[in-house]
C-alpha positions as CSV (number, residue, x, y, z in Angstrom):
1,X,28.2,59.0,-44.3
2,X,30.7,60.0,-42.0
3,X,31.5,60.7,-38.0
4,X,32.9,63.4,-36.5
5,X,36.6,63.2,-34.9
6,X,36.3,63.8,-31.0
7,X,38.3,64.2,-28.0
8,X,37.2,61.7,-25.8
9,X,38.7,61.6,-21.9
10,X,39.2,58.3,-21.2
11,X,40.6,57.4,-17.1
12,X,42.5,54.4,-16.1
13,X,38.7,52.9,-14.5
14,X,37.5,53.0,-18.0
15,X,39.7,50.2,-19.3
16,X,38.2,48.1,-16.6
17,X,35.6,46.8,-18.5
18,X,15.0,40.9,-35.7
19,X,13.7,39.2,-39.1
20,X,15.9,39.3,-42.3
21,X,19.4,37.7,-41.9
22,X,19.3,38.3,-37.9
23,X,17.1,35.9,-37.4
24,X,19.9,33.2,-39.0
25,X,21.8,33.7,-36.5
26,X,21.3,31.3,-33.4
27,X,21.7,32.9,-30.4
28,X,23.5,33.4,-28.0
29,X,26.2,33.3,-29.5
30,X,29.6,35.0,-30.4
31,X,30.6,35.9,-34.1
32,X,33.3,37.4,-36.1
33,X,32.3,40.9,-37.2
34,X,33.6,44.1,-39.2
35,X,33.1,47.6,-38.9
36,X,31.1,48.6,-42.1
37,X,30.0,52.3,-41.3
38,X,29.5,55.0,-38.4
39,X,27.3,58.1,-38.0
40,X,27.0,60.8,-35.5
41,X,23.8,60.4,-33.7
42,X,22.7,63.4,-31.3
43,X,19.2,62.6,-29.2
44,X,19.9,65.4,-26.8
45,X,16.9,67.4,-28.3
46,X,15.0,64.4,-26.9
47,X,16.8,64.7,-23.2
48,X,19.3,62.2,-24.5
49,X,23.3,61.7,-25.3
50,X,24.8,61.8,-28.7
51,X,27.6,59.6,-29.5
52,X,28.5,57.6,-32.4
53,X,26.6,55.0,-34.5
54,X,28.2,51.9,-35.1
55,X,27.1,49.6,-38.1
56,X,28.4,46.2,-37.5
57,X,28.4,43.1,-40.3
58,X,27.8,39.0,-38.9
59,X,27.8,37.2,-41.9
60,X,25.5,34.8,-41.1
61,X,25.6,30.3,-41.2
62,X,24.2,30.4,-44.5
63,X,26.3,33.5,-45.8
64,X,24.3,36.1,-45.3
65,X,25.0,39.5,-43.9
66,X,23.0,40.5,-41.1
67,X,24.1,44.8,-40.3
68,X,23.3,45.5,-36.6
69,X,23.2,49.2,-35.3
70,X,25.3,49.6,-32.0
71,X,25.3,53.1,-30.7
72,X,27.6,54.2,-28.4
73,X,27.4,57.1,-26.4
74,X,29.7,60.0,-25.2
75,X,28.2,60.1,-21.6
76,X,30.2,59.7,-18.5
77,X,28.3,56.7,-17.7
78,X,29.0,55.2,-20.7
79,X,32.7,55.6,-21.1
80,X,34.1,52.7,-20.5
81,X,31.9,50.8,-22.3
82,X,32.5,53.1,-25.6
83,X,36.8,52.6,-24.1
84,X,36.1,48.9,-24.3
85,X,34.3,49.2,-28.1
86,X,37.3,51.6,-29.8
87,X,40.0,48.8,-28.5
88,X,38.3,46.3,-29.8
89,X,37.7,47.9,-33.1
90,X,41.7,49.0,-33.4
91,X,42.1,52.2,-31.9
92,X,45.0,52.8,-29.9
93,X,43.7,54.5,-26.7
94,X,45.8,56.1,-23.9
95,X,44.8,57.4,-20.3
96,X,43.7,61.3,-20.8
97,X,42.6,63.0,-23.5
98,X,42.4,61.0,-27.3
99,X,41.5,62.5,-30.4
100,X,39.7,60.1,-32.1
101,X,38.7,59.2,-35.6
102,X,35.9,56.8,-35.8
103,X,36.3,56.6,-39.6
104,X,39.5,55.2,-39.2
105,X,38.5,51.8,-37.7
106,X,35.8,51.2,-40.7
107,X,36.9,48.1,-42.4
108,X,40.4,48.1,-40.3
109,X,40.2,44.7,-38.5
110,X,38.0,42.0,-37.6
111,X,36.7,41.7,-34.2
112,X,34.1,39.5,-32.1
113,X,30.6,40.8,-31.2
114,X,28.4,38.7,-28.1
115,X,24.6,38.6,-29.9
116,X,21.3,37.9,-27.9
117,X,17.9,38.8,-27.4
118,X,17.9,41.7,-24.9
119,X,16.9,40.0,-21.8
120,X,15.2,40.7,-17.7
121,X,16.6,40.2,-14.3
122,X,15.3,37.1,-14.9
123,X,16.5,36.2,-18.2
124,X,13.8,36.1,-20.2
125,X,13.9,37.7,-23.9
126,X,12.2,41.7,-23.2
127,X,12.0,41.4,-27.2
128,X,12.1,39.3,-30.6
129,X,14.7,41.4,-32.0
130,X,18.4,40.1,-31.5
131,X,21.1,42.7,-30.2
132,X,25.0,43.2,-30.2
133,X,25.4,42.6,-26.1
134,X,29.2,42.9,-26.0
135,X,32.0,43.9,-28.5
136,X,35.5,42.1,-27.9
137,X,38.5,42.1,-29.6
138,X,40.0,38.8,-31.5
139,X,43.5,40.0,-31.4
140,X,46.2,40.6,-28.7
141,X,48.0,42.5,-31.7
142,X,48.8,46.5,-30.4
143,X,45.4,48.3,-31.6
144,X,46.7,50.8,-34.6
145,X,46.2,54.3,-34.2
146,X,42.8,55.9,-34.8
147,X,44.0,59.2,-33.6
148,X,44.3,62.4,-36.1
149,X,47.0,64.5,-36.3
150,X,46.0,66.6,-39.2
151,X,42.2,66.6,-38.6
152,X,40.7,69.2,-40.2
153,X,39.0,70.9,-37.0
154,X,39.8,70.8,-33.5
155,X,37.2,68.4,-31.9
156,X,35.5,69.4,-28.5
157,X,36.5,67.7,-25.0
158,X,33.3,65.2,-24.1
């Protein structure tokens, strides 16, 4: 399955910032990760955001592979975090608007993903499920371009 391209405005503040083979994986920790897949994913029916869904490979101590779901959402609030995410999966991202292909930046390059149990002001674990917490790139390599010249459609401003 694939995403859809989107223009995505991104402002100079933005840059600023369970069981199975999951539970091989001591936490926390950091691992080395790829980009397997990514969906569209639109809750607003439900009084949510839509965004992109972000399926995420950690091949585990005993070589496993352990897929976590990482959704990231077009919301103002959530910007810079989804800024952060696309540089550290490859894509070249400028100050304004970006057209960007998700799809691109499946498979392109490694990258590093922070895993944990979600946790309270207090840190205790809020569940028995282990979570991306933070996605960081390994590289200091120029991010290649994600953007689209010849996309098929124009994609909307978010």
């Amino acid at each position: 399955m694939t995403a859809t391209a989107q223009k995505l405005k991104i402002t100079k503040e933005d840059f600023a910032g369970g069981g199975g083979a999951h539970a091989e994986l001591p936490v926390p920790a950091d691992y080395e990760a790829e980009l397997t897949d990514v969906e569209d994913y639109d809750y607003t029916d439900r009084g949510k955001t839509k965004g992109w869904k972000f399926f995420i490979s950690v091949e585990t101590p005993t070589g496993n592979v352990a897929v976590f779901k990482k959704h990231a959402s077009f919301s103002a609030n959530s910007r810079g975090v989804l800024a952060d995410n696309l540089t550290a999966l490859g894509a070249d991202l400028e100050e304004g608007i970006n057209n960007v292909d998700p799809n691109a930046l499946v498979g392109l390059q490694k990258f590093g993903v922070s895993i944990d149990f979600p946790r309270d002001d207090d840190g205790e674990p809020t569940s028995k499920y282990r979570e991306i917490q933070e996605i960081f790139s390994l590289v200091e390599a120029p991010p290649v371009s994600a953007v689209g010249p010849d996309m098929a459609e124009e994609p909307q401003v978010i």
